[in-house]
py3Dmol code that shows the C-alpha trace and the ligand (Angstrom):
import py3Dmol

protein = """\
ATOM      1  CA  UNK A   1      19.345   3.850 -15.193  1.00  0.00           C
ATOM      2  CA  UNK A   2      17.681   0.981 -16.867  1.00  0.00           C
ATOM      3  CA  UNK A   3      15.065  -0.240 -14.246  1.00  0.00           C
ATOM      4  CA  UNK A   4      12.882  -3.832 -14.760  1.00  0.00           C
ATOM      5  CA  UNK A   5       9.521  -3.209 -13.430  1.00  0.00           C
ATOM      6  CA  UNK A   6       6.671  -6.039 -12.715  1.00  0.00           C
ATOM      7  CA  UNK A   7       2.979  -5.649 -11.503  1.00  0.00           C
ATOM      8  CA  UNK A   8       1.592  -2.579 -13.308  1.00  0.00           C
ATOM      9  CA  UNK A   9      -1.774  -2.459 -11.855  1.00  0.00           C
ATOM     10  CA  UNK A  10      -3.434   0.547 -10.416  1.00  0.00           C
ATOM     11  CA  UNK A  11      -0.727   1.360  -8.114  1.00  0.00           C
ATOM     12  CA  UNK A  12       2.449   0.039 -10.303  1.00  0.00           C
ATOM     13  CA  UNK A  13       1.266   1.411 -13.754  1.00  0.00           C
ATOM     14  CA  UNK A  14       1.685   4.953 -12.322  1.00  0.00           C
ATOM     15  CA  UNK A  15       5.001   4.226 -10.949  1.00  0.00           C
ATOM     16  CA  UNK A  16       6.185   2.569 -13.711  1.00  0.00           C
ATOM     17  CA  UNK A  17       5.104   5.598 -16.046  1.00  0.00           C
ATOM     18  CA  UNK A  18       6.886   7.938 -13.101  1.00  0.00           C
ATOM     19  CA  UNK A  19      10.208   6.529 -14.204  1.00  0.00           C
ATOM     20  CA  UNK A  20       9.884   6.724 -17.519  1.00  0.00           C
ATOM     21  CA  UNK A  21       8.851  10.438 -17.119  1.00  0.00           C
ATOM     22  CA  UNK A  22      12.667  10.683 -15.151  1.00  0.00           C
ATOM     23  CA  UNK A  23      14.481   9.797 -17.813  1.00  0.00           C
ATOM     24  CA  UNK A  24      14.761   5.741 -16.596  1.00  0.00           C
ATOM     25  CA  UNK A  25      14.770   2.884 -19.107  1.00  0.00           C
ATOM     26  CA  UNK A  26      12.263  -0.201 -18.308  1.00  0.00           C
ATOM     27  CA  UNK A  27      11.749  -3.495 -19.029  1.00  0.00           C
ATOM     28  CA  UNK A  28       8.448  -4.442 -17.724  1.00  0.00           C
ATOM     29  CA  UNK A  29       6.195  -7.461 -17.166  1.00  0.00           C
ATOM     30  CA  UNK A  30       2.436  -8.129 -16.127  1.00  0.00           C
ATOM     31  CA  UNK A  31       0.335 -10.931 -16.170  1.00  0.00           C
ATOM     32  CA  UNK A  32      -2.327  -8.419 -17.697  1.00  0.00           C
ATOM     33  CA  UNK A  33      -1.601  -7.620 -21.441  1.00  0.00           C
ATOM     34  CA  UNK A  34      -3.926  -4.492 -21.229  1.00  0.00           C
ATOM     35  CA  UNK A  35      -1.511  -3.069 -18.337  1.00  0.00           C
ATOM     36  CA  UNK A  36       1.849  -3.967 -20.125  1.00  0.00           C
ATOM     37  CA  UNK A  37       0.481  -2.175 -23.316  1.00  0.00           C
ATOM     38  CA  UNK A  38      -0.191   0.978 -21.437  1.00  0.00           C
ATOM     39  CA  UNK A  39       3.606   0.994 -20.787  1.00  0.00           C
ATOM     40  CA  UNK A  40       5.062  -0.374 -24.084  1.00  0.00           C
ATOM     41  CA  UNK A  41       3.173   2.339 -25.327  1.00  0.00           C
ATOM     42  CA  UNK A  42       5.072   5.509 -23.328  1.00  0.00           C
ATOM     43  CA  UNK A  43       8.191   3.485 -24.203  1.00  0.00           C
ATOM     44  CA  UNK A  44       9.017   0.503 -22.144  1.00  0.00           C
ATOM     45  CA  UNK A  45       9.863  -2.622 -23.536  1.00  0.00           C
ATOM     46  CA  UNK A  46       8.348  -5.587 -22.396  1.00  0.00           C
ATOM     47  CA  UNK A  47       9.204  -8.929 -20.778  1.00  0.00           C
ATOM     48  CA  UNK A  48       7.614 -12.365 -21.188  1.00  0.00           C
ATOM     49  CA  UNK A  49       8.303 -13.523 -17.719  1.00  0.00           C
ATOM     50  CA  UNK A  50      10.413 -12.576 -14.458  1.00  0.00           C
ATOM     51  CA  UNK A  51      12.813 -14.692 -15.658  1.00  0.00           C
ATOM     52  CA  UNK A  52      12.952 -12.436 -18.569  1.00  0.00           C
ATOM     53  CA  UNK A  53      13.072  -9.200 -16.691  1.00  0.00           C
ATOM     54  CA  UNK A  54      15.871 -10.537 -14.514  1.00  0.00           C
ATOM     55  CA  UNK A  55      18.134 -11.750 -17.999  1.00  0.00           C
ATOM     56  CA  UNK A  56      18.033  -8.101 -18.751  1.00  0.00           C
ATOM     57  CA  UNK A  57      20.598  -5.713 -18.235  1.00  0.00           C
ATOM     58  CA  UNK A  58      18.195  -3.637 -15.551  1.00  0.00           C
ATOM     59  CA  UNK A  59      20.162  -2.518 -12.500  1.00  0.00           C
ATOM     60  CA  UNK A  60      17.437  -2.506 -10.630  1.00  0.00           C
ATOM     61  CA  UNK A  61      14.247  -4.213 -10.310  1.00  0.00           C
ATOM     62  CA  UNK A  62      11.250  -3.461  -8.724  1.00  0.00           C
ATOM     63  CA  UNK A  63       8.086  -4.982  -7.789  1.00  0.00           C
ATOM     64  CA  UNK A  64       4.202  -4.222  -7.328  1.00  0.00           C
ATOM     65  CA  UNK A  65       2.494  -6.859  -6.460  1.00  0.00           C
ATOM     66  CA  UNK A  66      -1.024  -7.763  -4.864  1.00  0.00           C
ATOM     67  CA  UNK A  67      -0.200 -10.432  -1.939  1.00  0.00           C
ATOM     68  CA  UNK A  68       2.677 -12.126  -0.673  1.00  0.00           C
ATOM     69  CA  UNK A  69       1.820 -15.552  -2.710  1.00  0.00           C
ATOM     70  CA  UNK A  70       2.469 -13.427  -5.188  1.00  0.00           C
ATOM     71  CA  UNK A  71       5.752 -11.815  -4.656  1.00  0.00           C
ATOM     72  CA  UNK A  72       6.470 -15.117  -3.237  1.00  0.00           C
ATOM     73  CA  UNK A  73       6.317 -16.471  -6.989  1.00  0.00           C
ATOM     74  CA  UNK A  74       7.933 -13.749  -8.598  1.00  0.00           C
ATOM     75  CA  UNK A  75      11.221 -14.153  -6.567  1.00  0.00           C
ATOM     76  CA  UNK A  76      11.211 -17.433  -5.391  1.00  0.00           C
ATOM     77  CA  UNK A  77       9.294 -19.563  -8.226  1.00  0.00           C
ATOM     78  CA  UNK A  78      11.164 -21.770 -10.359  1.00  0.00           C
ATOM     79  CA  UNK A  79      10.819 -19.340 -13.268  1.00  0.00           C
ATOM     80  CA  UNK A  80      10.978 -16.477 -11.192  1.00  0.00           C
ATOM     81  CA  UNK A  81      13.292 -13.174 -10.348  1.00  0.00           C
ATOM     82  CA  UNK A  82      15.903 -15.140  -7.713  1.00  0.00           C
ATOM     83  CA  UNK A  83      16.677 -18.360 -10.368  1.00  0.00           C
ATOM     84  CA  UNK A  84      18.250 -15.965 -12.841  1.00  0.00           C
ATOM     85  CA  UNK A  85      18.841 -12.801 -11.584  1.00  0.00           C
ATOM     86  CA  UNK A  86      22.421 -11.521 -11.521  1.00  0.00           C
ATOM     87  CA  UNK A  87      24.623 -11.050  -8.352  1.00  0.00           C
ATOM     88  CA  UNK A  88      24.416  -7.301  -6.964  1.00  0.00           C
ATOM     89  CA  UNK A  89      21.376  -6.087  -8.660  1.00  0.00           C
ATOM     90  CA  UNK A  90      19.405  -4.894  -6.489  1.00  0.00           C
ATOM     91  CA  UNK A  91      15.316  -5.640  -5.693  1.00  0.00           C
ATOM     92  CA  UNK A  92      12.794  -3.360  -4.702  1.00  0.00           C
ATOM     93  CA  UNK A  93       9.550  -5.230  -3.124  1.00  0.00           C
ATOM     94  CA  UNK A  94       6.891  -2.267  -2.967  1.00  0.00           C
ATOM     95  CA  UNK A  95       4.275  -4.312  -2.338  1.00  0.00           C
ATOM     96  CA  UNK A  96       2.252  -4.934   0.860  1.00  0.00           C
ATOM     97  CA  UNK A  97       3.150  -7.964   2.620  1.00  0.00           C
ATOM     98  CA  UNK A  98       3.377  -9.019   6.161  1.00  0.00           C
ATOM     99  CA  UNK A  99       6.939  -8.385   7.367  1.00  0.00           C
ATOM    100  CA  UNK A 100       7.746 -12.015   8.031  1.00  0.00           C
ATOM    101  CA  UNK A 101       6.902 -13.253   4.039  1.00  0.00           C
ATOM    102  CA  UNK A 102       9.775  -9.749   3.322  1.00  0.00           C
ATOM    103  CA  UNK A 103      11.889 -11.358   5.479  1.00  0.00           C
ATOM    104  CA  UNK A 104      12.004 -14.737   3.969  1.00  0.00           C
ATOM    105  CA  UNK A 105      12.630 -13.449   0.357  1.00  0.00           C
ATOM    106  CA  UNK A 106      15.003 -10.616   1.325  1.00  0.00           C
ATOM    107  CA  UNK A 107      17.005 -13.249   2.984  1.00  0.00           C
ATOM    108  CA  UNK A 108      16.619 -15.704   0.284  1.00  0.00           C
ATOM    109  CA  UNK A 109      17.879 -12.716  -1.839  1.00  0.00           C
ATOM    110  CA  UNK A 110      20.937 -12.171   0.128  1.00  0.00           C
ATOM    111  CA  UNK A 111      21.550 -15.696  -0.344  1.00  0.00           C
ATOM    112  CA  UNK A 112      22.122 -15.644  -3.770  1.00  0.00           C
ATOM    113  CA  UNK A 113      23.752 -12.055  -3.513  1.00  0.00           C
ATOM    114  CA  UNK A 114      21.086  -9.823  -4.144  1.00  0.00           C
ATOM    115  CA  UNK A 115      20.677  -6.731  -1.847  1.00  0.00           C
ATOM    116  CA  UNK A 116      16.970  -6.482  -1.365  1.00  0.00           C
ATOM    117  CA  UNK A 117      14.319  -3.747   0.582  1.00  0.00           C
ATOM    118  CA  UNK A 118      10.965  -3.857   1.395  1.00  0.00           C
ATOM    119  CA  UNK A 119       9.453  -0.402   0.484  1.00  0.00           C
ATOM    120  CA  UNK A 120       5.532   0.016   0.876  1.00  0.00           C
ATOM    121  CA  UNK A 121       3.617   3.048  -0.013  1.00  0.00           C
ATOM    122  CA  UNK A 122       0.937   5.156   1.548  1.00  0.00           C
ATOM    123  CA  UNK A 123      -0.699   7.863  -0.475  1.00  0.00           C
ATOM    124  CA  UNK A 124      -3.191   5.773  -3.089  1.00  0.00           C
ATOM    125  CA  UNK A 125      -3.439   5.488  -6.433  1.00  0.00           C
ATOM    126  CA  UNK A 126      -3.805   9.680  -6.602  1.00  0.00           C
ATOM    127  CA  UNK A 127      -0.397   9.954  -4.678  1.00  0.00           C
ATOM    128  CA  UNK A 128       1.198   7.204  -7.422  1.00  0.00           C
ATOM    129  CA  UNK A 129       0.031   9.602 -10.323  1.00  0.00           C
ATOM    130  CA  UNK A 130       1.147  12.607  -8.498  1.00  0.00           C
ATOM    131  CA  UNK A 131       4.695  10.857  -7.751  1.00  0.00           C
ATOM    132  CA  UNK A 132       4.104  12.034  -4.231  1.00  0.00           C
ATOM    133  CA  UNK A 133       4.328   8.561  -2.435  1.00  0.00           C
ATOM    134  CA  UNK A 134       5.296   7.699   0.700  1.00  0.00           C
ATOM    135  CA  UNK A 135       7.856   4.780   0.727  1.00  0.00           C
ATOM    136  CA  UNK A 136       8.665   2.657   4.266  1.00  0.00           C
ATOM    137  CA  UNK A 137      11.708   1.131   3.426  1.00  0.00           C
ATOM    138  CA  UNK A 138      12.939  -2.026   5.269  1.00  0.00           C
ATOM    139  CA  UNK A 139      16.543  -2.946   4.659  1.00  0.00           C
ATOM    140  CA  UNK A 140      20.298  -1.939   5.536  1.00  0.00           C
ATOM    141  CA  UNK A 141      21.369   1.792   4.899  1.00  0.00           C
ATOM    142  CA  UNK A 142      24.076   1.709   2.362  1.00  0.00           C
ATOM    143  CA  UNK A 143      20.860  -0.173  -0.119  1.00  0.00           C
ATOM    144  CA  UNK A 144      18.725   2.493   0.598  1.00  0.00           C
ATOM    145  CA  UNK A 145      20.569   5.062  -0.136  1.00  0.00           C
ATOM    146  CA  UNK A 146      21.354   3.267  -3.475  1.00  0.00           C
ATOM    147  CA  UNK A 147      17.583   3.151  -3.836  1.00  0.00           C
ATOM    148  CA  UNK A 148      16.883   6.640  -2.931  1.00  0.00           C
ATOM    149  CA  UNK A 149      17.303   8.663  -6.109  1.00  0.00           C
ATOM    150  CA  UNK A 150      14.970   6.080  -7.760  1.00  0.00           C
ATOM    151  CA  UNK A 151      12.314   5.860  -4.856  1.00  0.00           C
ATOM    152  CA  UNK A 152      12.540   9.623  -5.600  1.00  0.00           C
ATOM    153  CA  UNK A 153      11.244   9.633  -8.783  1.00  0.00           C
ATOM    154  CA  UNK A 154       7.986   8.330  -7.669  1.00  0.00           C
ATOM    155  CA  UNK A 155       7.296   9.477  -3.950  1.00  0.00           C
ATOM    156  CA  UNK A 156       8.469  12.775  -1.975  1.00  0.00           C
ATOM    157  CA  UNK A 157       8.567  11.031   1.373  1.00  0.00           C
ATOM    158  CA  UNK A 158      11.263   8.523   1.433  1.00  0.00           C
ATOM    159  CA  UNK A 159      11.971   7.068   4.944  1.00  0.00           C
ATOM    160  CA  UNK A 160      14.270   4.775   6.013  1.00  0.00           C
ATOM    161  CA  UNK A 161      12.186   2.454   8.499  1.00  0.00           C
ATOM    162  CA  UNK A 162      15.231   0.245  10.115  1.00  0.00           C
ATOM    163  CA  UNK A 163      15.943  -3.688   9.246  1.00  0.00           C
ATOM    164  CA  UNK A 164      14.918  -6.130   6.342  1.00  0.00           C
ATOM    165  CA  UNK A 165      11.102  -6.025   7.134  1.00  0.00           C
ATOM    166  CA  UNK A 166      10.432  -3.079   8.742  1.00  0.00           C
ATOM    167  CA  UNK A 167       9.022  -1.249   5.689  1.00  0.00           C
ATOM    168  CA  UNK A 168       6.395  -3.997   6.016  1.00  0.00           C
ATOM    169  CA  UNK A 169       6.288  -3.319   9.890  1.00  0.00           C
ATOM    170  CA  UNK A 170       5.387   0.671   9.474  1.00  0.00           C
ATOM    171  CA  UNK A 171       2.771   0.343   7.138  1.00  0.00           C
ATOM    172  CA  UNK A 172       0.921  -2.359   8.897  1.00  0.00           C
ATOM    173  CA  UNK A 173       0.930  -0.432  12.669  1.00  0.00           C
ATOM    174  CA  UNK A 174      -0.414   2.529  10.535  1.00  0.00           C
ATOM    175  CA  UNK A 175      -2.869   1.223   8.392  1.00  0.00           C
ATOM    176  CA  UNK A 176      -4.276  -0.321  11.713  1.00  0.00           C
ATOM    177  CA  UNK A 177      -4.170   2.669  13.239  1.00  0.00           C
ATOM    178  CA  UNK A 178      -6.210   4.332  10.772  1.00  0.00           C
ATOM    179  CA  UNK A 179      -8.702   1.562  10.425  1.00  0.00           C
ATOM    180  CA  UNK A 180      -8.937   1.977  14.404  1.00  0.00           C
ATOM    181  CA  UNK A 181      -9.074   5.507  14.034  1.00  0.00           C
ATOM    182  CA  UNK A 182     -11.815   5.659  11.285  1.00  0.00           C
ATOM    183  CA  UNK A 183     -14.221   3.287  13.496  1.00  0.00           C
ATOM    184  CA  UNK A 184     -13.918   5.419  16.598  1.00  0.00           C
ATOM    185  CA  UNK A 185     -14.746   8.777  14.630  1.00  0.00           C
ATOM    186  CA  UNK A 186     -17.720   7.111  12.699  1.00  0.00           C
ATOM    187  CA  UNK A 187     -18.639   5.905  16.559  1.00  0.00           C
ATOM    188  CA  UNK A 188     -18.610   9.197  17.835  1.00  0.00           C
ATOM    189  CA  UNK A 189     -19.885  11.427  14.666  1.00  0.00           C
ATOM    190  CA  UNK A 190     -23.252   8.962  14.548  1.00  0.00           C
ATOM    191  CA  UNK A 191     -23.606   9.054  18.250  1.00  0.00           C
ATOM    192  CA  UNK A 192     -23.386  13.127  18.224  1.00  0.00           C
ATOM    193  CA  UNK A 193     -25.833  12.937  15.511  1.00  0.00           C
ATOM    194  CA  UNK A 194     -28.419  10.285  16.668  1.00  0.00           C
ATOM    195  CA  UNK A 195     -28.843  12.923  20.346  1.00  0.00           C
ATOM    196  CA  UNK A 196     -29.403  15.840  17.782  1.00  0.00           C
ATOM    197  CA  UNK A 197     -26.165  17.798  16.898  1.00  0.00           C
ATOM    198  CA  UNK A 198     -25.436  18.988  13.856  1.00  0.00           C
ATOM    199  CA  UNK A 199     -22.715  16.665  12.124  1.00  0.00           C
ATOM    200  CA  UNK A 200     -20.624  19.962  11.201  1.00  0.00           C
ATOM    201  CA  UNK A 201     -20.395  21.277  14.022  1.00  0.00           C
ATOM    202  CA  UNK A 202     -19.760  18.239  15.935  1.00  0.00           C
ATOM    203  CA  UNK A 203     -16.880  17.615  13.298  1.00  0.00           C
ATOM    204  CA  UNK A 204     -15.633  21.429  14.111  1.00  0.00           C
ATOM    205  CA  UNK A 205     -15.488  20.816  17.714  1.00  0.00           C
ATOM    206  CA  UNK A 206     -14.072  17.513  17.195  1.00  0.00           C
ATOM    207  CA  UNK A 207     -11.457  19.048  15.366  1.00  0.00           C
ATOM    208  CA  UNK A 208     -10.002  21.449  17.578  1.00  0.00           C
ATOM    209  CA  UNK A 209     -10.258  19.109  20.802  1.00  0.00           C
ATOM    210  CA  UNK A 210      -8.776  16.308  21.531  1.00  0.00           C
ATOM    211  CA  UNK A 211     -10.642  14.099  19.480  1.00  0.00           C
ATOM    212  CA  UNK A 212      -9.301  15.127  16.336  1.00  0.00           C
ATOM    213  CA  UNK A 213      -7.490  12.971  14.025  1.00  0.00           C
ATOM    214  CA  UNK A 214      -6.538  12.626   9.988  1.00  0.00           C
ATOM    215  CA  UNK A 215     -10.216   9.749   9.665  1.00  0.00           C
ATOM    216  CA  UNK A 216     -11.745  13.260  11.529  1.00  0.00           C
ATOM    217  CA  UNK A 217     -10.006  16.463  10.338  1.00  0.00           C
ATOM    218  CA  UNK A 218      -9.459  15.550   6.845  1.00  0.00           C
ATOM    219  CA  UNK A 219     -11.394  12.386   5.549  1.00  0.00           C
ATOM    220  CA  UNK A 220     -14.668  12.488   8.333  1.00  0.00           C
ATOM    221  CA  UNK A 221     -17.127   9.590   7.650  1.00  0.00           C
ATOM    222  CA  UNK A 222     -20.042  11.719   7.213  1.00  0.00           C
ATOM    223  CA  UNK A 223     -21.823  12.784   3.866  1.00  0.00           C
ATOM    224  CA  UNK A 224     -21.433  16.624   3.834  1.00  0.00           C
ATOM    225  CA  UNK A 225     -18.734  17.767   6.442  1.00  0.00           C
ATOM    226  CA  UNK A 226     -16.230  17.614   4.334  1.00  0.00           C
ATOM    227  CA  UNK A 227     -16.005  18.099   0.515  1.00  0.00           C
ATOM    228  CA  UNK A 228     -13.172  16.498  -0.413  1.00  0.00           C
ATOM    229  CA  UNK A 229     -14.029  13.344   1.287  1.00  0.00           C
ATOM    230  CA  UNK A 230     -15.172   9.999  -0.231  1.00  0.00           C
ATOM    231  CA  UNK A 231     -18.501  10.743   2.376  1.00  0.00           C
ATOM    232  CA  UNK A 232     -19.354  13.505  -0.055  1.00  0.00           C
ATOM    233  CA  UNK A 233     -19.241  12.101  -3.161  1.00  0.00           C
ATOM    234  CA  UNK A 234     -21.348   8.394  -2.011  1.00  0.00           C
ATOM    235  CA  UNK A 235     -18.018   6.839  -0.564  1.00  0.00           C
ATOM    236  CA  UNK A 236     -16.816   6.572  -4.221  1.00  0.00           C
ATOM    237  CA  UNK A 237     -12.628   6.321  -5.578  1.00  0.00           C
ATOM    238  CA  UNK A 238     -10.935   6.660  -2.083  1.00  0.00           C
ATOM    239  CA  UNK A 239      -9.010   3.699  -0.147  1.00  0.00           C
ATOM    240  CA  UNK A 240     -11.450   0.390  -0.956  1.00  0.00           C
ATOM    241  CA  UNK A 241     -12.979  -1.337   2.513  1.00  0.00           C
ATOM    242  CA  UNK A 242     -11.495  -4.698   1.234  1.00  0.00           C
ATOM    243  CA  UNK A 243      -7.913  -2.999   0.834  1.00  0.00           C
ATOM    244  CA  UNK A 244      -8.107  -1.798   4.607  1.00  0.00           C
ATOM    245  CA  UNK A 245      -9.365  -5.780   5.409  1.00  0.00           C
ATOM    246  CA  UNK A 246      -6.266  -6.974   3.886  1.00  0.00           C
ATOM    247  CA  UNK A 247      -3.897  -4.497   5.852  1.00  0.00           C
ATOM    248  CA  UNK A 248      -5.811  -5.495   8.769  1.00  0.00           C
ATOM    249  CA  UNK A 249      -5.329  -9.325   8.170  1.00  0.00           C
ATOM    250  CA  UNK A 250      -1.743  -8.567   7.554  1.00  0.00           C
ATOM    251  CA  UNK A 251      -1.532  -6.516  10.947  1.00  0.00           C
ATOM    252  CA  UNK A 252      -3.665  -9.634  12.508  1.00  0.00           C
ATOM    253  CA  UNK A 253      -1.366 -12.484  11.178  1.00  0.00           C
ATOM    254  CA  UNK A 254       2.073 -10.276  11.769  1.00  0.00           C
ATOM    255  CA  UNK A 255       0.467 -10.226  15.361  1.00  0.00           C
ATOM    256  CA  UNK A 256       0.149 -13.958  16.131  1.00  0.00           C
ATOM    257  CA  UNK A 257       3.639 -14.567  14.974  1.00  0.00           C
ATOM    258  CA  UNK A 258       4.974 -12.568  17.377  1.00  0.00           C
ATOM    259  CA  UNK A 259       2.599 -13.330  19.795  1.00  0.00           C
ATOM    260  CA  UNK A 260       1.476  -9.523  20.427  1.00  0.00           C
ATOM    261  CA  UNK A 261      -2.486  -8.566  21.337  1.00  0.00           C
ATOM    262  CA  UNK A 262      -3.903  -6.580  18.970  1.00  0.00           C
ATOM    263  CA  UNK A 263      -7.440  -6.423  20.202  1.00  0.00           C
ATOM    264  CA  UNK A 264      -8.966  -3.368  18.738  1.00  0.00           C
ATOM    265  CA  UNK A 265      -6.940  -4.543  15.221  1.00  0.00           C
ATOM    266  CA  UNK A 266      -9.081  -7.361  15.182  1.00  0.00           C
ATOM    267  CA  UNK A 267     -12.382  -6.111  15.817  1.00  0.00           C
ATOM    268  CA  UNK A 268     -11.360  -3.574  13.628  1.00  0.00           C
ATOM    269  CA  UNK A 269     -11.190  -6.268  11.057  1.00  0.00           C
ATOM    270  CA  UNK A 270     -14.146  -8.192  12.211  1.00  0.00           C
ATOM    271  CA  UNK A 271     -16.015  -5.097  11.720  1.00  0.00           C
ATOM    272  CA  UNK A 272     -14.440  -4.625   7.732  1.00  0.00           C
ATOM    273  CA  UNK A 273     -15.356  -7.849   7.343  1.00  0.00           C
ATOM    274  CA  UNK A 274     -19.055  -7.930   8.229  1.00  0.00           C
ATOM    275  CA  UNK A 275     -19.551  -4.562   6.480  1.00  0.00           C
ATOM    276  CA  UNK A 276     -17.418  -6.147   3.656  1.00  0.00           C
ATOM    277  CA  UNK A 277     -19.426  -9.623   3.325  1.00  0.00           C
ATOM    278  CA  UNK A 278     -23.002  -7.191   3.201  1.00  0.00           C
ATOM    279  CA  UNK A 279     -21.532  -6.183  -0.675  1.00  0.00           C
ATOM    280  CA  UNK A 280     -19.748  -2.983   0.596  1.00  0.00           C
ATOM    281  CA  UNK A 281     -16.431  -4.181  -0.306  1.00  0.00           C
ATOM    282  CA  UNK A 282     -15.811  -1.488  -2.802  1.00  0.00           C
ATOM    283  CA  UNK A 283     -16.991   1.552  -0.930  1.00  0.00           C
ATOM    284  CA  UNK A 284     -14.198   3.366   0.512  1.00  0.00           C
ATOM    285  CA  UNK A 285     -13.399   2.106   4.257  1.00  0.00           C
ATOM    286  CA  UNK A 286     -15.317   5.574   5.444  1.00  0.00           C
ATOM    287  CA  UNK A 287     -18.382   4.347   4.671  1.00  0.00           C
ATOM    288  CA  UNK A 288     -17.994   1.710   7.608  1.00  0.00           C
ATOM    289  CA  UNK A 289     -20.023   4.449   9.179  1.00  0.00           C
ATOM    290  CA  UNK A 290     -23.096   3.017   7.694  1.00  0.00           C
ATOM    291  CA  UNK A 291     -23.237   0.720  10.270  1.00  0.00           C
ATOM    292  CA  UNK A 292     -23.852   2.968  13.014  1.00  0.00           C
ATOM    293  CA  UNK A 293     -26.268   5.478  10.961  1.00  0.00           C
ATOM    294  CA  UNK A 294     -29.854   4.786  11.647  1.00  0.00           C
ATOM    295  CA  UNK A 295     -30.470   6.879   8.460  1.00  0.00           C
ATOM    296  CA  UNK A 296     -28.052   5.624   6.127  1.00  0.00           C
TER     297      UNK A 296
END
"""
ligand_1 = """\
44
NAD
P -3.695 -4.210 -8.710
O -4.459 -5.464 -8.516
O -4.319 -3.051 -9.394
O -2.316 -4.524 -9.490
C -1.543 -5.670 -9.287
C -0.920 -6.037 -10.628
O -0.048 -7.163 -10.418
C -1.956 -6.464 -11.667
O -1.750 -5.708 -12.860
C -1.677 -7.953 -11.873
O -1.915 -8.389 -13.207
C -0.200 -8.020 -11.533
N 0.260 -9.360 -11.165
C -0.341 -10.260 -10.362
N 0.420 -11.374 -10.261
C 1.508 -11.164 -11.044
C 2.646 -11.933 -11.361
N 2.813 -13.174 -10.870
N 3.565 -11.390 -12.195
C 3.395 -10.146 -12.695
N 2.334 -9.370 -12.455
C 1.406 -9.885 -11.637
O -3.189 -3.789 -7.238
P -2.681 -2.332 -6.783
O -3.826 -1.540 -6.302
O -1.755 -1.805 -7.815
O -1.856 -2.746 -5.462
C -0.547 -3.285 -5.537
C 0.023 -3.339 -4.135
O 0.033 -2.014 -3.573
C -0.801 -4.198 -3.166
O 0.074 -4.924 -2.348
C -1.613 -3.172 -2.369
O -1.957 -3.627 -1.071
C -0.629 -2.014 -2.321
N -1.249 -0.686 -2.134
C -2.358 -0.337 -2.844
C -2.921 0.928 -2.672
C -4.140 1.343 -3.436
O -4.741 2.382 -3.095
N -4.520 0.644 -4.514
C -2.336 1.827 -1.766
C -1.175 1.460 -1.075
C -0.648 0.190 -1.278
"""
view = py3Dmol.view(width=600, height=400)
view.addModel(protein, "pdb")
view.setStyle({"model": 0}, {"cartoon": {"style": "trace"}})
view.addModel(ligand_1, "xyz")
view.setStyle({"model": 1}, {"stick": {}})
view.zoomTo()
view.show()
């Protein structure tokens, strides 16, 4: 299928290159000329401007994109995807928004009669190498099944999430869930720690009681318990504290527009922030431990 393709950042590049490993064609376009030479260079041919990806011939187009202003531009600007797309092709936003921004381009998109679906991804930049992403796809049923065999190529977890938006919705409840979830454990492993338990055997009885959890059992906060974690190797690579803040936000403002209390979302997110604005933005979110450690 010949595919267009824009944002190829650390997320989208690996896609991108997915396809092209599955036999796809792609016409591709980033602001960056570093990233769109990484692409042209496994065989994609590139595009001077959404408008230019959407002239193509591409079937399908997808998107990867930092922030709904963003995707906001692509689709919507004067030059962008929406302008001079034609009829029936169908868009992919994989980006993550909040589900009311989706909303507003899908339905501009069905407006000019494009099918469109939101379809965020969990699993990192390792699980967008690996092609083993998780996609959270908002839209109607006969689209993503159209979708499917593409999503496919780059993720091994491909669920359907309900409505225009709800892609958006999934990833937002979860991501504040973990956020939530990596606070309480940090909470609880410093506090065992501080009265004199050993943090590995704390983390062992966490894990087979009914504290446990995925921010316990398989990425705990503290330095040593568990190899594979970002806590063992100096909260290095991992999911960034400022990407967590902006899921948060997103949770936050998704909240308010619907009117629903999210209280432990936001001092979730007050807590990013404050660990965020002491130059920690970088470290993996795990290392929001550090403010509880008196040793750290
Ligand atoms: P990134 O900053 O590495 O990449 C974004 C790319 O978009 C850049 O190459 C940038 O040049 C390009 N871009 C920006 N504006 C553009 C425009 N108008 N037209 C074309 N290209 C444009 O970001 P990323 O880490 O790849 O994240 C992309 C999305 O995936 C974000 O919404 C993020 O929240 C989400 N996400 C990221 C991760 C992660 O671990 N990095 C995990 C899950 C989801």
């Amino acid at each position: 299928m010949h595919i267009g393709f824009l944002g190829l950042g650390n997320m989208g590049g690996p896609m991108a290159l997915n396809l092209l490993k599955a036999g796809h064609s792609l016409t591709v376009f980033d602001l960056s000329p570093t990233s769109l030479a990484r692409l042209v260079e496994a065989g994609a041919s590139a595009a001077a401007s959404p408008a230019a990806i959407a002239q193509g011939n591409a079937e399908l187009i997808i998107s990867m994109l930092p922030a709904a202003t963003h995707v906001k531009s692509v689709y919507l600007g004067d030059n962008g995807l929406l302008a001079h797309v034609q009829p029936g092709v169908l868009l992919i936003d994989c980006s993550t928004i909040d589900p009311l921004s989706a909303r507003e381009v899908a339905k501009a998109a069905a407006e000019h009669g494009n099918p469109m679906l939101d379809a965020p991804v969990s699993g990192g930049t390792g699980g967008a190498t690996a092609g083993t992403l998780t996609f959270m796809v908002g839209g109607s049923l006969a689209d993503f099944d159209r979708a499917q065999p593409v999503l496919a190529a780059m993720g091994k977890n491909i669920v359907h999430c309900g409505d225009s938006g709800n892609g958006q919705v999934a990833k937002v409840a979860n991501n504040m869930l973990l956020g939530i979830s990596m606070i309480g454990v940090s909470e609880a492993m410093a506090l065992g720690v501080s009265l004199g338990m050993d943090a590995g055997v704390l983390a062992g009885i966490i894990n087979t009681s009914s504290g446990r959890c995925w921010s316990s059992d398989t990425y705990n906060p503290f330095p040593g318990v568990l190899e594979t974690a970002p806590a063992s190797r100096g909260y290095s690579g991992g999911f960034g504290t400022d990407l967590m803040l902006k899921d948060l936000g997103l949770a936050s403002e998704a909240a308010k527009q619907v009117g629903q209390p999210v209280i432990l979302g936001a001092l979730a997110q007050q807590l990013y922030q404050s660990f965020s604005a002491q130059g920690n933005g970088g470290l993996d979110f795990s290392a929001i431990i550090n403010l509880y450690r008196k040793d750290a």
